[in-house]
GUMAR-725755 format. One record per residue (C-alpha): residue in three letters; y, z negated, x. Coordinates in steps of 0.1 Angstrom, whole numbers, padded with zeros to 4 digits, always signed. Example, Ala and Ser with C-alpha at 12.3 -4.5 7.8 and 13.67 -1.06 7.14 Angstrom:
<nodes>
ALA-0045-0078+0123 SER-0011-0071+0137 
</nodes>
This chain:
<nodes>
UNK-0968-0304+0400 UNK-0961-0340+0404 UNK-0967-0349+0373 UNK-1004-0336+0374 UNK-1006-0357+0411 UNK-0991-0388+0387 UNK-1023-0380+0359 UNK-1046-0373+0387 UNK-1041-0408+0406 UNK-1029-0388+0434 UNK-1005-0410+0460 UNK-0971-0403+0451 UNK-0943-0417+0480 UNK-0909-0429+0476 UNK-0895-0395+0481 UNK-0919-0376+0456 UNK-0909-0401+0426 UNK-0872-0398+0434 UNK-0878-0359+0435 UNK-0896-0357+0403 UNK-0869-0380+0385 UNK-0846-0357+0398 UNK-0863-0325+0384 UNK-0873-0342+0351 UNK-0835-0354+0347 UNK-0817-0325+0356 UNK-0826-0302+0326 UNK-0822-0329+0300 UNK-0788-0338+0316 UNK-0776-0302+0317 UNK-0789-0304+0281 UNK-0767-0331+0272 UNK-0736-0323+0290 UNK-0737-0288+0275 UNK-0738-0301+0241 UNK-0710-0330+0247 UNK-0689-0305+0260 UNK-0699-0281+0225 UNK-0686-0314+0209 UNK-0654-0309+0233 UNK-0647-0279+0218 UNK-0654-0287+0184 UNK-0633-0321+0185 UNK-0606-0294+0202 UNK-0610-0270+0171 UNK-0606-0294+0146 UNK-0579-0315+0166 UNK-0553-0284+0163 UNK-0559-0283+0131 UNK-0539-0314+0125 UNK-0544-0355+0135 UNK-0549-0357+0095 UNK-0580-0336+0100 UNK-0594-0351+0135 UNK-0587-0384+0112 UNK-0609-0370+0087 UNK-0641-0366+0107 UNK-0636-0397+0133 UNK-0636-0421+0101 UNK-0669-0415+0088 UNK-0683-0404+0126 UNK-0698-0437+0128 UNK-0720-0433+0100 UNK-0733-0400+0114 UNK-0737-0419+0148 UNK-0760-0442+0123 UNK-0781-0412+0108 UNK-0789-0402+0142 UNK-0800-0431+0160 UNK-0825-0432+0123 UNK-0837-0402+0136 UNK-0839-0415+0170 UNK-0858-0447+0160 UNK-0886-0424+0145 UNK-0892-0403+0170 UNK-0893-0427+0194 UNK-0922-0443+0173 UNK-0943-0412+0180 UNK-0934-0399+0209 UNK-0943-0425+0231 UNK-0973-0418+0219 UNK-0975-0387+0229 UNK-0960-0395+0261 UNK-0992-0422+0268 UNK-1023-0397+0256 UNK-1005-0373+0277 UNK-1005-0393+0308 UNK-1043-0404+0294 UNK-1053-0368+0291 UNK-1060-0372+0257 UNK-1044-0337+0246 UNK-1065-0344+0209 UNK-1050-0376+0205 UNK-1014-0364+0210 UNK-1019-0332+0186 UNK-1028-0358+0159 UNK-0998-0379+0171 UNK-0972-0353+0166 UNK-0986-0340+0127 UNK-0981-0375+0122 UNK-0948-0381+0130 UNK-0935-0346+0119 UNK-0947-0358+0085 UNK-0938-0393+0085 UNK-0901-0380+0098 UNK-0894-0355+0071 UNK-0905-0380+0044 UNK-0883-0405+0056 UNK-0855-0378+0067 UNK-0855-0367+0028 UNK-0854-0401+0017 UNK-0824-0409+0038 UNK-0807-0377+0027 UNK-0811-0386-0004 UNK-0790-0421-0002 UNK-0763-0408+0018 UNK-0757-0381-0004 UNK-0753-0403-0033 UNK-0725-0427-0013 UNK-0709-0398+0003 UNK-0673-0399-0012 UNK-0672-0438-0019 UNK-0681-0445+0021 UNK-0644-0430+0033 UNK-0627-0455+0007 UNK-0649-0484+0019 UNK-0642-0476+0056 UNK-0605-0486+0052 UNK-0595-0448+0053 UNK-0564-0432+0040 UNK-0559-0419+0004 UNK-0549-0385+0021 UNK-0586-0376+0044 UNK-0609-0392+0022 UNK-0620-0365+0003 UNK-0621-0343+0035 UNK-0648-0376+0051 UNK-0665-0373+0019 UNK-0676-0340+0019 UNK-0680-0339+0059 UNK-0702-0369+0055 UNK-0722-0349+0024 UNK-0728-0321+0042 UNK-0737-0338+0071 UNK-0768-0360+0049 UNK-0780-0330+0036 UNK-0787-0319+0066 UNK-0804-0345+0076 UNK-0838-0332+0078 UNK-0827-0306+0100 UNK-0816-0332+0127 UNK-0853-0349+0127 UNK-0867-0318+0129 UNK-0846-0311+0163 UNK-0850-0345+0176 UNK-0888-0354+0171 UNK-0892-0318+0182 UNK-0876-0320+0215 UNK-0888-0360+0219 UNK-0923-0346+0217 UNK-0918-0317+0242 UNK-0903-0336+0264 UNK-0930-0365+0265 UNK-0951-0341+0272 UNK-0938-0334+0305 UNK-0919-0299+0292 UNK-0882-0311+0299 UNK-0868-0274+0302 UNK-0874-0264+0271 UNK-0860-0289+0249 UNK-0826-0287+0270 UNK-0823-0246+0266 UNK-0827-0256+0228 UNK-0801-0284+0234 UNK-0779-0259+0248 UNK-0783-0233+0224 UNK-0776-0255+0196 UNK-0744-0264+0211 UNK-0733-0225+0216 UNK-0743-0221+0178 UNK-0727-0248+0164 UNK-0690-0241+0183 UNK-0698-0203+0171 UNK-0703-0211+0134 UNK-0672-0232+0139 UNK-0650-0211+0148 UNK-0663-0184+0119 UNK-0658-0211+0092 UNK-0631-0237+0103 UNK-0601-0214+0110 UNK-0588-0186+0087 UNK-0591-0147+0094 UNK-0565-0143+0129 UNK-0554-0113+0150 UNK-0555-0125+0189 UNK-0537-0096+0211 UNK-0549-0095+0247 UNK-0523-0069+0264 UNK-0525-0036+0246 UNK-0560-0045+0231 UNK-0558-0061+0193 UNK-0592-0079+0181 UNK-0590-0092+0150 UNK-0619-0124+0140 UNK-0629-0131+0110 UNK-0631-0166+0096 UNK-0631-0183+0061 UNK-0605-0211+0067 UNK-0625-0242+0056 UNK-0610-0266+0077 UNK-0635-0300+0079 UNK-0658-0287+0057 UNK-0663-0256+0083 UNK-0671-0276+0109 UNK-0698-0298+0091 UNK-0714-0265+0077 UNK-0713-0247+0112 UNK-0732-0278+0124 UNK-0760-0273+0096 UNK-0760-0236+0100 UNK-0766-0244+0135 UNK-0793-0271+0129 UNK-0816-0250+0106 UNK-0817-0220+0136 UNK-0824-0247+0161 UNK-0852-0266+0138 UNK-0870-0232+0136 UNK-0875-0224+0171 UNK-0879-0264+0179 UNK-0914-0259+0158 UNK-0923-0224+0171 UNK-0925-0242+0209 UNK-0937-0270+0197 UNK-0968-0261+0172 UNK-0974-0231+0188 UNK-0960-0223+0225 UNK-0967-0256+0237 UNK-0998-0256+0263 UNK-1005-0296+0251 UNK-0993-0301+0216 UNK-0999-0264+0192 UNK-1020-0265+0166 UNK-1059-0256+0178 UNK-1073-0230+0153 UNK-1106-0250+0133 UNK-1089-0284+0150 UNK-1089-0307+0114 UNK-1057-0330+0106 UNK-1070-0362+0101 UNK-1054-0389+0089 UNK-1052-0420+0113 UNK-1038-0455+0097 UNK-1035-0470+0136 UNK-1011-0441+0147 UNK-0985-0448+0118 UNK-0989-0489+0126 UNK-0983-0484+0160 UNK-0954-0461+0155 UNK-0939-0485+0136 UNK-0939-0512+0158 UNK-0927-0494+0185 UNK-0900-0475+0156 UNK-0889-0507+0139 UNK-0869-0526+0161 UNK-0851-0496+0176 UNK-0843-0487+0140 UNK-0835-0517+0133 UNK-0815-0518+0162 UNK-0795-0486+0152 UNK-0786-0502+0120 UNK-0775-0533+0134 UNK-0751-0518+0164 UNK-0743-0487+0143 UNK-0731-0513+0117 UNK-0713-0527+0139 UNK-0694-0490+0149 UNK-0685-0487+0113 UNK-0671-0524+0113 UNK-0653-0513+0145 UNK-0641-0486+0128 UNK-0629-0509+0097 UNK-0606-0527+0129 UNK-0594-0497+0140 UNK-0583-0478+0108 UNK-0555-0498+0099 UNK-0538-0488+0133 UNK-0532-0455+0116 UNK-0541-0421+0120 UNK-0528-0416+0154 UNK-0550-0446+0169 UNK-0579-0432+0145 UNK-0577-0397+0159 UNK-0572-0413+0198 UNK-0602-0432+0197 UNK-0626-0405+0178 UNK-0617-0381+0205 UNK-0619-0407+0234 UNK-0655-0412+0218 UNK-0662-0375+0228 UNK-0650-0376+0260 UNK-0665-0404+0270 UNK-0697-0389+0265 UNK-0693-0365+0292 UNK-0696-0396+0314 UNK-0727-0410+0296 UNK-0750-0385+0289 UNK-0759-0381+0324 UNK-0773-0413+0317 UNK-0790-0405+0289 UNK-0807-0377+0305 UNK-0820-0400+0332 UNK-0834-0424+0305 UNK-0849-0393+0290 UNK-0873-0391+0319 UNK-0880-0423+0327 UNK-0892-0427+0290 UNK-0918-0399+0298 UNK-0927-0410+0335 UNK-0932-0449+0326 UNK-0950-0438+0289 UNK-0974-0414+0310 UNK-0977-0439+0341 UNK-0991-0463+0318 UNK-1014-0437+0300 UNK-1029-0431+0331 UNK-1026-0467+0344 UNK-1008-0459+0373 UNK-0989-0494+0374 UNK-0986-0490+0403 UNK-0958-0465+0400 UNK-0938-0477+0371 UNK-0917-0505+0394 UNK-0904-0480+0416 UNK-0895-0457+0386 UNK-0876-0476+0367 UNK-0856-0487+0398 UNK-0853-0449+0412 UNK-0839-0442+0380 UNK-0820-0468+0374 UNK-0799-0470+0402 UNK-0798-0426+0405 UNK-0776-0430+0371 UNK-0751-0463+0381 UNK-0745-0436+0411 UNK-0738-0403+0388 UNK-0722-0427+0358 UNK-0699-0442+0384 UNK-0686-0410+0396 UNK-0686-0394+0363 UNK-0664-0425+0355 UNK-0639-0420+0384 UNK-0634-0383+0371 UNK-0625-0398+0338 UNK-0598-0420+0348 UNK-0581-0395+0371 UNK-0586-0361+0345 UNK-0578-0386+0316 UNK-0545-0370+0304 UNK-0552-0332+0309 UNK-0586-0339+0290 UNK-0570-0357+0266 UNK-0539-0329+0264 UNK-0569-0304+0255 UNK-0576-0319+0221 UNK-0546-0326+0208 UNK-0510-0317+0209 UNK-0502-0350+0193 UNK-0481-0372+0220 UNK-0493-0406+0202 UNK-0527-0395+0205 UNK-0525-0383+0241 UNK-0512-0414+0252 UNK-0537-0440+0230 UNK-0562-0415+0240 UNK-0555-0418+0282 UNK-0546-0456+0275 UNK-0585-0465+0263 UNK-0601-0434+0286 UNK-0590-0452+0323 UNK-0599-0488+0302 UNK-0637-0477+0292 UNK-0641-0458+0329 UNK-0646-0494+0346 UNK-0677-0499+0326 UNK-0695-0470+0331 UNK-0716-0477+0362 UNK-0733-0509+0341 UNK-0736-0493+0312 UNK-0756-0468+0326 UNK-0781-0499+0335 UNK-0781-0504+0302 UNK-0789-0472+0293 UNK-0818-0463+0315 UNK-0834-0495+0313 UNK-0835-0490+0275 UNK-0853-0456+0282 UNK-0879-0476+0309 UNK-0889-0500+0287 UNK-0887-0475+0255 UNK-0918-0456+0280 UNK-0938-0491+0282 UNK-0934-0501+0241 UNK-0912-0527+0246 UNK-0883-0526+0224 UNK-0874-0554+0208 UNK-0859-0574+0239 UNK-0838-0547+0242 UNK-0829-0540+0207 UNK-0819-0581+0209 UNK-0800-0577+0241 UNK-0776-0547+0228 UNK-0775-0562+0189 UNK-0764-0597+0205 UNK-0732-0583+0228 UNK-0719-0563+0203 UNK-0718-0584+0168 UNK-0713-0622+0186 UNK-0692-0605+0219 UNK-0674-0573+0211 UNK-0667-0572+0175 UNK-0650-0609+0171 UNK-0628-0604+0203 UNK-0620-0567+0191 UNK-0606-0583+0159 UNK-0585-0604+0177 UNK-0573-0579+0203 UNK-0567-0549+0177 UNK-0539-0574+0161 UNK-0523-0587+0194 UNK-0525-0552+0217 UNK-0538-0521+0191 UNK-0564-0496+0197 UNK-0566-0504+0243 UNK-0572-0542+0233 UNK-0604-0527+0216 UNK-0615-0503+0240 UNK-0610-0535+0266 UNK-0633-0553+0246 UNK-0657-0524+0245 UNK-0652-0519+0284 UNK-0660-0560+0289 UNK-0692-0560+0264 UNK-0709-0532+0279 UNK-0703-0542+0317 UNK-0720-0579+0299 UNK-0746-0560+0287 UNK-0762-0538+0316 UNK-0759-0569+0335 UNK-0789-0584+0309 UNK-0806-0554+0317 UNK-0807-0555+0348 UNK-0816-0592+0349 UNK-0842-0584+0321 UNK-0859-0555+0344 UNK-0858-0576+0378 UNK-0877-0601+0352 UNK-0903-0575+0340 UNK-0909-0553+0371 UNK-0942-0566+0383 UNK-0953-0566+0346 UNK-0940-0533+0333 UNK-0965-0524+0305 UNK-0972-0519+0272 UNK-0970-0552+0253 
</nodes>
């Protein structure tokens, strides 16, 4: 296994890194398309309910996008960690990492749970958002807090097992979650229907809960998943289970570094996931239509992205456990390799986008305003995608290394003094596209800092 060769101080060639970003990407990327295209579905479920609905949920989804990058921001605290005693062979060392953050997350998860819940039905009013969905955001976004615990669970979980080196587990879960969540949705979004296939009746239950089905198929979902994330994780998992007679003990030096590494990644999901919701306050007086096109545009896009995200994914683990084993010798190469291996697949995934555009569109929504806003911004945002996906995995190299706050700067910076003044201007002069130009402008801005940032840092990629 390559990553043993990595630990081992075994040579490693061009071809073995590229191979082993390759096998560490693939399972995290299936992961992440599978549950994008989960979100597809869902987005399609509630979408033909009505635009009212789809409204509903799109004007508080930036607030949710703000819960999870929280969640995130802690786990990233720890599981670098983990990631670095890995690549040290220090197997005790990462145990004690991982009770850590599991308690340090659900403390903080409960906390934040706790806040949201009590804001939940005066956020949709302060968004901007229509009298008639505001109660339906409110309770979504209740649900959704409560939950909230749930989500670190999943994502500290899966952080952990995939620093580790275990990338294939993790994504099944990923993938699962997804297959539940569209499941539970269907059971508990639409009312009781008879579908006739030929001859053959089949009758499906359901208990016709609109948006508040689809937030409680998500949790139903969430507590299954959180269950099985901790059975691999404290007890399947070769590295991290709990050792029988092995004593928890309490280590100040773990939380302080987590915290460094944590806060300006939190900080930085505040700041840009403040800056969503302000987008957000732009975009909903364009009306439901433009609301509803841009929350489902958000989706799609995804498809293009996560790929991306997968590929950061590894190169957290391979830089974090290169520099555990103090193989710098190894981390310029990876962050290149990985690097330019997701321009490549963002730029084709981008190219799709443009050209399936309408028909993707056409799946979510009967609504002809929405189809067309919807195509509009698509074929806008697909230029960017082959620098945004520098900025992306060079976020996930230097996440591996415990640098964060350049580029927690870097992203902050674009998108409060770049895309949210021009995005203002050019919601008033050309509606929901003169946003998602905006968007498309910023983010091509921004992987071009990253890149510059990397080419800066490459013969000094280490923990600072």
């Amino acid at each position: 296994m390559s990553l043993e060769r990595l630990r081992n101080h075994e040579r490693l060639s061009s071809l073995d890194l590229i191979k082993l970003i390759a096998t560490l990407s693939f399972p995290a990327i299936m992961a992440n398309l599978s549950s994008i295209i989960m979100e597809f579905i869902d987005a399609a479920m509630v979408g033909h309910l009505s635009s009212q609905a789809a409204a509903a949920i799109g004007l508080v989804a930036t607030s949710t996008w703000l819960l999870f990058g929280l969640s995130m921001a802690v786990s990233i605290g720890f599981n670098v960690q983990v990631a670095q005693a890995i690549g040290a062979k220090e197997e005790k060392t990462a145990r004690q990492i991982v009770r850590h953050g599991l308690i340090s997350a659900l403390i903080l998860s409960f906390l934040v749970a706790a806040i949201g819940s009590a804001i939940s039905f005066s956020l949709p009013t302060w968004l901007g958002g229509e009298a008639a969905i505001t109660e339906d955001a409110g309770r979504y976004f209740l649900i959704f807090v409560l939950m909230q615990p749930l989500l670190q669970i999943h994502s500290i979980g899966c952080g952990m097992l995939q620093s580790s080196g275990n990338m294939k587990t993790p994504s099944l879960l990923n993938i699962f979650a997804g297959i539940l969540d569209v499941l539970f949705n269907a059971l508990l979004i639409f009312p009781t229907a008879a579908y006739h296939f030929g001859p053959l009746t089949v009758t499906l239950p359901g208990a016709d809960l609109g948006v508040t089905g689809a937030a409680l198929g998500t949790a139903i979902s969430e507590l299954i998943i959180a269950v099985f994330v901790l059975y691999f994780l404290l007890i399947k998992s070769p590295e991290l289970a709990i050792r029988r007679g092995e004593k928890f003990t309490f280590a100040p030096h773990i939380l302080q570094k987590a915290f460094k590494i944590a806060l300006p990644v939190g900080l930085e999901q505040i700041i840009m996931c403040g800056a969503q919701i302000a987008a957000t306050k732009i975009i909903a007086p364009l009306g439901m239509a433009a609301l509803a096109a841009n929350s489902f545009a958000v989706t799609i896009e995804g498809l293009c992205y996560m790929p991306g995200y997968g590929i950061a994914a590894a190169a957290t683990t391979l830089i974090g456990q290169s520099i555990g084993a103090f193989r710098h010798d190894l981390t310029k190469k990876i962050s290149w390799f990985s690097t330019v291996m997701g321009m490549i697949i963002m730029s084709f995934m981008g190219l799709l986008m443009y050209l399936s555009a309408p028909f993707v569109i056409g799946l979510l929504s009967p609504d002809t305003a929405v189809r067309t806003l919807g195509t509009t911004v698509l074929r806008i945002e697909a230029f960017a995608e082959p620098l945004y996906a520098a900025s992306i995995i060079i976020s996930g190299v230097f996440r591996g290394a415990g640098d964060t706050l350049v580029p927690t700067i870097i992203n902050s910076s674009t998108m409060w003094f770049i895309r949210l003044p021009l995005a203002f201007f050019m919601a008033q002069k050309y509606g929901l596209p003169g946003v998602w130009g905006t968007m498309a402008m910023e983010l091509s801005l921004r992987g071009l800092l990253f890149l510059i940032r990397l080419k800066k840092r490459e013969n000094n990629l280490t923990q600072k």
